[in-house]
C-alpha positions in Angstrom: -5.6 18.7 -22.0 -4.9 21.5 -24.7 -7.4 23.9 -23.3 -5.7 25.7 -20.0 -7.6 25.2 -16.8 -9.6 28.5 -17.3 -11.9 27.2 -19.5 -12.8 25.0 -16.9 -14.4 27.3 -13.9 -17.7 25.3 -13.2 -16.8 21.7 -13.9 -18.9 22.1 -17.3 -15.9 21.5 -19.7 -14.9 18.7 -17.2 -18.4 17.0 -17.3 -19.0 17.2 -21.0 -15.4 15.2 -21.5 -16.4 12.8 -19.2 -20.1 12.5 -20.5 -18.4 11.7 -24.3 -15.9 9.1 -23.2 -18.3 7.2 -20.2 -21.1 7.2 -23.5 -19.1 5.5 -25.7 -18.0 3.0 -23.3 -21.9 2.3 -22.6 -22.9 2.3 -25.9 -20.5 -0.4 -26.7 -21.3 -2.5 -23.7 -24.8 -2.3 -24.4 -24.3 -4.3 -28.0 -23.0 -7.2 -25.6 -24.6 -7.2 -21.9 -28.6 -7.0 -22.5 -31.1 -5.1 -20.1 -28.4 -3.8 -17.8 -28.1 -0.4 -18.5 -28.1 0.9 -14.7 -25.1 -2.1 -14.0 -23.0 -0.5 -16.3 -23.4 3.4 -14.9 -22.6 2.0 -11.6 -19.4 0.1 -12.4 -18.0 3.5 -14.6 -18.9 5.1 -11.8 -16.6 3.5 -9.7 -14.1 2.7 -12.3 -14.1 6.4 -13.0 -13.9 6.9 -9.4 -11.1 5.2 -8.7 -13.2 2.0 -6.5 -13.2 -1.5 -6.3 -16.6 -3.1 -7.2 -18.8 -6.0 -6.4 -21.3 -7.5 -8.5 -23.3 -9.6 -6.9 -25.6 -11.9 -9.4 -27.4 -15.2 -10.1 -25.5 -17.3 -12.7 -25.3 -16.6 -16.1 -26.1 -12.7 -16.0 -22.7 -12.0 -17.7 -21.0 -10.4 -14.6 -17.6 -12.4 -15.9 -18.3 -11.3 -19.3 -19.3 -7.9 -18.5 -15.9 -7.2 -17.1 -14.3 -8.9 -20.1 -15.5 -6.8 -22.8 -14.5 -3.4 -20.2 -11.0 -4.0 -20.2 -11.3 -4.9 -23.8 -13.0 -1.5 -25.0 -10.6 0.5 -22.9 -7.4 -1.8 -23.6 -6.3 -2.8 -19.9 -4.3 -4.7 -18.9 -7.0 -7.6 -17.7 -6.4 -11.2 -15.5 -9.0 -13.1 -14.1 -8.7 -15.3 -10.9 -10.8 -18.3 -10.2 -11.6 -18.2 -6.7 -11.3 -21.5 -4.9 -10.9 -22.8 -1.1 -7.6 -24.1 -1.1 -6.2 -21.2 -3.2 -3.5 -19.4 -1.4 -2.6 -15.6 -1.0 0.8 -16.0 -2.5 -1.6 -17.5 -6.1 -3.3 -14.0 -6.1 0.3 -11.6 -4.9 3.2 -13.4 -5.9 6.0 -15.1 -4.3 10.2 -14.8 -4.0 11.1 -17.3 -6.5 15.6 -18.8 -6.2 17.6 -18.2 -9.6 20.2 -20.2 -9.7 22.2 -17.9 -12.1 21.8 -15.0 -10.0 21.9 -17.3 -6.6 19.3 -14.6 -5.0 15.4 -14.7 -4.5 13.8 -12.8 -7.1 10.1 -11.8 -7.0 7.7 -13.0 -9.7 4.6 -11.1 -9.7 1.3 -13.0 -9.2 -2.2 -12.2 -11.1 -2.6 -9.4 -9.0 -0.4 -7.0 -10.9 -2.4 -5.7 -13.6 -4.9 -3.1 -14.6 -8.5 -4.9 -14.4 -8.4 -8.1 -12.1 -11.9 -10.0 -12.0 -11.7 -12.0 -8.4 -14.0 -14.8 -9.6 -16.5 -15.9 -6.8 -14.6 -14.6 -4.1 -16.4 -15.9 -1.5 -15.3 -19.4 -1.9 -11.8 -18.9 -0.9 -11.0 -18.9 2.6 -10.5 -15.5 4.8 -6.4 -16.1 5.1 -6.7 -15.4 1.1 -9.1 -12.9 0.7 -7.2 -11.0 2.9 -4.3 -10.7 0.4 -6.4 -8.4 -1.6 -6.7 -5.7 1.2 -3.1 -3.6 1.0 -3.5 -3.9 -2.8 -6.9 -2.8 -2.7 -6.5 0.1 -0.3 -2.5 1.1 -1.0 -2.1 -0.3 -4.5 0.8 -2.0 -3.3 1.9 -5.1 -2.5 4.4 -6.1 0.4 6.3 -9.2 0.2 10.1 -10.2 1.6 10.0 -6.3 3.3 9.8 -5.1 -0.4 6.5 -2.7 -1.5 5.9 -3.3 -5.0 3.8 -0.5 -6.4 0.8 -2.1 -8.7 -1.0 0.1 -11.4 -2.2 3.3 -11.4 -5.6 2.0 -12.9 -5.7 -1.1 -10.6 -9.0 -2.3 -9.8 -11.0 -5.2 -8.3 -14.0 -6.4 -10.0 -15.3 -9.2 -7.2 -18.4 -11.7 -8.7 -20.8 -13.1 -5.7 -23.3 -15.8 -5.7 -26.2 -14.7 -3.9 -27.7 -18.3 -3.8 -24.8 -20.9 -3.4 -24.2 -21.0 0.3 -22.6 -23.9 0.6 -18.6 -23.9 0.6 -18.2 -20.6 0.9 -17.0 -17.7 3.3 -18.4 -14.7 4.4 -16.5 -11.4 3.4 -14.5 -9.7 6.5 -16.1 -6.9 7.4 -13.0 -4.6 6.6 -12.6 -6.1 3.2 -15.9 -5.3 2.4 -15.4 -2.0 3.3 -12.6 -1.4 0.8 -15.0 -2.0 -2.3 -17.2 1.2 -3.3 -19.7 -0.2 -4.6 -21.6 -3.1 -3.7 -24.2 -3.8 -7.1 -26.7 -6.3 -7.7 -27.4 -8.1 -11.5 -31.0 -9.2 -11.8 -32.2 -10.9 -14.6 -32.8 -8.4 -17.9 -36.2 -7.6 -19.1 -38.3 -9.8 -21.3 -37.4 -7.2 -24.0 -33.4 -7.6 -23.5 -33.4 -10.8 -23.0 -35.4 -11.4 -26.6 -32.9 -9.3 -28.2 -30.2 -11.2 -27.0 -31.9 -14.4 -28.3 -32.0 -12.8 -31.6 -28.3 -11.8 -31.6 -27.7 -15.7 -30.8 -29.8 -16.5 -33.3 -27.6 -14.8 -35.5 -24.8 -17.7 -35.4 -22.6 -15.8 -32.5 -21.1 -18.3 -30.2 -21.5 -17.5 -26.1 -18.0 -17.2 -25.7 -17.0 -15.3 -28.7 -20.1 -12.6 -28.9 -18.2 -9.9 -27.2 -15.1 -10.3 -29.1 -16.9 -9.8 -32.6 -18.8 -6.8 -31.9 -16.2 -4.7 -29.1 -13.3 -2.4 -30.6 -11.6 -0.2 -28.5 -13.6 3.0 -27.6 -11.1 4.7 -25.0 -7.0 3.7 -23.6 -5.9 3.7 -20.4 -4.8 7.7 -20.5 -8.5 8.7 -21.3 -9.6 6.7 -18.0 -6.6 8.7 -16.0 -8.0 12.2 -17.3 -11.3 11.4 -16.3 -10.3 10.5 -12.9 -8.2 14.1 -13.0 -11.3 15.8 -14.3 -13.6 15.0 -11.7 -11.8 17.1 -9.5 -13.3 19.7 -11.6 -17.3 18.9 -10.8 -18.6 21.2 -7.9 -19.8 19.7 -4.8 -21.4 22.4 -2.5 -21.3 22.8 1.1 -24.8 21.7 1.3 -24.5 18.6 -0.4 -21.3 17.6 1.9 -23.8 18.1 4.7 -26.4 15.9 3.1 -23.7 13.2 2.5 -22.6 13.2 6.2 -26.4 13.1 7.7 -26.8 10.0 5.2 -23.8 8.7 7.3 -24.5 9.2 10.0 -28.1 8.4 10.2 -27.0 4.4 9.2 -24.9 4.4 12.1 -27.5 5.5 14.6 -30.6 3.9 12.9 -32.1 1.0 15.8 -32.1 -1.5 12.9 -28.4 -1.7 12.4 -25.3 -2.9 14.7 -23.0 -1.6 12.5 -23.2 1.4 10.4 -21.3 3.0 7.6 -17.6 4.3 8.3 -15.9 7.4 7.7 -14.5 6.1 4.5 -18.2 5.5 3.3 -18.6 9.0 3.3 -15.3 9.7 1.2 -17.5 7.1 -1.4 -20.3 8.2 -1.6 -19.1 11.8 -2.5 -16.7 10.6 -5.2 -19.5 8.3 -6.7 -22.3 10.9 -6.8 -19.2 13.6 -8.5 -19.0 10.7 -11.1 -22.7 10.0 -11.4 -23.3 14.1 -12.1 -20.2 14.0 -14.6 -21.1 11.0 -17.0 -24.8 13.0 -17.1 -22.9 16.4 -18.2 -23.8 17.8 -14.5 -20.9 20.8 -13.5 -21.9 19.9 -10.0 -23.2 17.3 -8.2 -27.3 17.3 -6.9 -29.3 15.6 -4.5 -30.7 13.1 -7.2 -27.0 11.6 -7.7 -26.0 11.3 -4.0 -29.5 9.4 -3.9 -28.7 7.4 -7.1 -25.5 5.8 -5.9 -26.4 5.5 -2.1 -28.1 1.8 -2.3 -24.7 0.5 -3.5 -22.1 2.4 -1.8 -23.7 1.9 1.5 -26.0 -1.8 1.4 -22.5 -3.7 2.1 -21.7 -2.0 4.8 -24.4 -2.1 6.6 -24.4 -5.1 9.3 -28.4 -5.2 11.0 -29.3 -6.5 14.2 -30.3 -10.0 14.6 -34.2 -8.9 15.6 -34.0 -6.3 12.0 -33.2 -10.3 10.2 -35.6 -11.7 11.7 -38.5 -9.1 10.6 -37.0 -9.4 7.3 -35.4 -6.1 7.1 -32.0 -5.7 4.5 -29.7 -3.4 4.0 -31.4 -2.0 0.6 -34.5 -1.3 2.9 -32.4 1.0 5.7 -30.6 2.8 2.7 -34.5 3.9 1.6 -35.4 4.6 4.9 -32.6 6.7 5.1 -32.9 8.8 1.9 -37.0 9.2 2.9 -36.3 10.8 6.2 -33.0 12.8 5.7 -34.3 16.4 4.4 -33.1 17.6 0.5 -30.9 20.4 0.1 -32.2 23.2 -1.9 
């Protein structure tokens, strides 16, 4: 930054940088991935905010593809993993490899080193292997031989889910799932998107090459690290820390659930809602963006009671009972 950090006293300077580079990055995405305007807030959001994502979808609502054209426009490093059962941790972290010149182990880094990796279906590999993600996810670093290798600044996990293909696959330990900020959901697009996707088709543009003609690079890798800098800049009050932590703790006392949100929910749910406030020019964050990131910081975390299953109760209905009953700051 050329301006000195005195221009800078209410997070307004902060929020308007944010709000120009987060715009063009949307506006670019949006020539690509149809009808999913709210998807791609959330997932700059948490890119912005330094969190791991995942995107739970039916197939063929470009969550692969989404991710694709992401680290294309903001020239990451990118490697995608394909997700199967008898995939092993060492596939996804790397392993100690013998040279024979040198007559020493060497470590070759696996998929896992790079700026954007897409864990493709992740629950179809077994628990052993998911596991592997969790010091990289949480430390960005990676332990093998006694030897921490330190992974990207930028590093981030973008995890697809099928919500409908239960069969060979594994549920998500509960502490792994706690380690990805946001949890959000693809639906189909609108009748209107999905027309003007047909149209671009129509146009002669291959499936797998559409992204590639339309994206050009709208933002690097140093852009992305200021922003994250930045957001230190956007004002959350002591009021709205309060409204965050009764949010909390409300999941965790609520009759309906077993097990609620944990401390590092909280830490979240504040650094998503700064983000939500910043990409919309906000100085500071407000009620309306703790409540607009809420459903997918906190519906994976959430674990109800067998009896709130049964009355066909999910998480995305204790989030709303939540945010009805916990009073607004003014």
């Amino acid at each position: 930054m050329t301006e000195p950090e005195a221009t800078l006293p209410n997070g307004e300077a902060a929020a308007t940088r944010i709000q120009g580079i987060a715009r063009n990055i949307h506006q670019q995405l949006e020539t690509v991935i149809f009808g999913q305007s709210q998807v791609i807030d959330l997932l700059l959001i948490s890119l912005l905010s330094e969190g791991h994502v995942l995107l739970e979808g039916l197939p063929g609502t470009a969550k692969t593809t989404l991710v694709k054209c992401l680290g294309q426009l903001l020239q990451l490093n990118f490697n995608r993993i394909q997700l199967t059962p008898d995939m092993l941790p060492a596939e996804i972290t790397g392993t100690s490899v013998y040279d024979l010149n040198t007559r020493s182990f060497s470590f070759k880094q696996g998929p896992i080193f790079t700026d954007l990796l897409l864990a493709d279906e992740i629950n179809r590999t077994p628990p052993k292997t998911q596991s592997a993600l969790l010091e990289a996810m949480e430390e960005h670093q990676v332990t093998a031989d006694g030897q921490k290798n330190k992974l990207s600044p930028l590093f981030t996990v973008i995890a697809t889910l099928n919500p409908i293909e239960m069969e060979g696959t594994f549920p998500l330990p509960e502490a792994q799932l706690d380690r990805f900020m946001m949890k959000i959901n693809i639906s189909y697009p609108t009748e209107g998107a999905e027309k003007q996707m047909l149209s671009e088709f129509a146009k002669g543009a291959g499936n797998r090459y559409l992204y590639q003609r339309h994206l050009s690079p709208v933002a690097s890798r140093e852009d992305i690290l200021e922003c994250r800098n930045l957001l230190g800049e956007i004002t959350v009050e002591e009021s709205i820390l309060d409204y965050i932590l009764k949010i909390i703790q409300d999941t965790r006392q609520n009759p309906n659930v077993e097990l609620g949100c944990s401390p590092r929910s909280a830490l979240s749910l504040m650094a998503a809602s700064r983000a939500h406030a910043a990409i919309r020019g906000q100085g500071f964050v407000n009620p309306d963006n703790v409540k607009a990131v809420a459903p997918s910081v906190i519906r994976h975390r959430l674990i109800l009671t067998a009896e709130a299953e049964l009355d066909e109760l999910t998480p995305d209905h204790i989030v709303q009972q939540t945010l009805s009953k916990i009073p607004v700051p003014r």
